[in-house]
C-alpha positions in Angstrom: 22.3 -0.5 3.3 21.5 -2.9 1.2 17.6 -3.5 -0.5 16.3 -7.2 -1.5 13.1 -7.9 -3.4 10.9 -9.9 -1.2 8.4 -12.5 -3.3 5.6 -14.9 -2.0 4.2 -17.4 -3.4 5.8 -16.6 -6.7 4.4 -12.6 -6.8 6.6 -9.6 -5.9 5.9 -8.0 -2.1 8.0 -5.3 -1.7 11.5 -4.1 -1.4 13.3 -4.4 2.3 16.1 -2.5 3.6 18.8 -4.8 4.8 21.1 -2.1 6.9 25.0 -3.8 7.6 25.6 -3.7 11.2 28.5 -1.2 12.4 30.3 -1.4 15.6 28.4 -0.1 18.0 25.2 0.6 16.5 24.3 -3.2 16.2 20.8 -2.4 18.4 19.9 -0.3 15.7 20.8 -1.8 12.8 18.8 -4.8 14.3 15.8 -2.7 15.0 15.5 -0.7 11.6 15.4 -4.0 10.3 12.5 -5.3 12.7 11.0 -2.2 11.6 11.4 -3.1 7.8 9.8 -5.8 7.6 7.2 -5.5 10.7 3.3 -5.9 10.1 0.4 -5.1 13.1 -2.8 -6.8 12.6 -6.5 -4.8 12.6 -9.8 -6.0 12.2 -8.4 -9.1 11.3 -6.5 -7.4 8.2 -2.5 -7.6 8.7 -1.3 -4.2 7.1 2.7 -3.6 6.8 3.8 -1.5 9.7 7.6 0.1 8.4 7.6 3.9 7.8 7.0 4.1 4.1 3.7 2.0 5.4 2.6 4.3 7.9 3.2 7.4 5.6 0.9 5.8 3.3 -1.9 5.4 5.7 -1.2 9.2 6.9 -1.8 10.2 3.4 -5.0 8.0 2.5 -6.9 9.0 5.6 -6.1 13.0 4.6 -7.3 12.5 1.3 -10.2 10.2 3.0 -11.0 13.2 5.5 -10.7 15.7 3.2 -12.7 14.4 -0.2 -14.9 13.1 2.4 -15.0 9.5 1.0 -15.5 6.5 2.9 -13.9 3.2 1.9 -10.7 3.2 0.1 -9.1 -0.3 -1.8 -6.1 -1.4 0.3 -3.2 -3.5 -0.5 -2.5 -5.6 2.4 1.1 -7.3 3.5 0.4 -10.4 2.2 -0.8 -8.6 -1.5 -4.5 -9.2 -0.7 -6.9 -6.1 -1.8 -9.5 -5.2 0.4 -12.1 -2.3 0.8 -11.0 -0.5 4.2 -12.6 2.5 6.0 -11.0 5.3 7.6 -11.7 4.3 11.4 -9.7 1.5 10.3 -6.7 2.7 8.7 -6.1 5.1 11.5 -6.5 1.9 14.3 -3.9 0.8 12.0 -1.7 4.0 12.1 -2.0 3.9 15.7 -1.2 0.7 16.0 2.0 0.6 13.5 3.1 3.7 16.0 3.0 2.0 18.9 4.8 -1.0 17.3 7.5 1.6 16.4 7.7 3.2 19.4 7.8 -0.3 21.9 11.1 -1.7 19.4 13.1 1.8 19.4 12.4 1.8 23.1 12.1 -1.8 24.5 
């Protein structure tokens, strides 16, 4: 596995995984790297949907459930900040899930 620095527009994204292709497991190799760099769109706000993402939104809508607070600042793929509620990070959970679950098994 390799990682890469991934910049837009002149400002730093994120890390992606680059994973070498072995004989036999290219299907997987291409589909962990789908994964990587997926995004699922929610409310008209396009959140990054890879794993590290998803445990992210997992752990803001505990803390959200649990401190009871309502709107929480949210980096979105493209490096926007917006203000986003809980109903909407876990449409977005739900929906990165479902993204993950139709490429392992499509």
């Amino acid at each position: 596995m390799i990682e890469e620095s991934i910049v837009h527009e002149g400002v730093f994204v994120k890390k992606r995984k680059i994973f070498k292709k072995k004989e036999g497991v290219g299907k997987k190799a291409d589909i962990l790297e789908q994964l990587e760099t997926s995004t699922i769109t929610v409310n008209n706000l396009t959140f990054d949907a890879d794993e590290d993402a998803q445990n992210r939104i997992m752990r803001a809508i505990f803390v959200m459930e649990h401190n009871n607070v309502p709107t929480l600042k949210w980096k979105m793929s493209n490096n926007l900040i917006v203000e986003v509620d809980i109903e909407t990070l876990k449409d977005a959970l739900a929906a990165a899930g479902t993204n993950q679950s139709n490429l392992w098994f499509s």
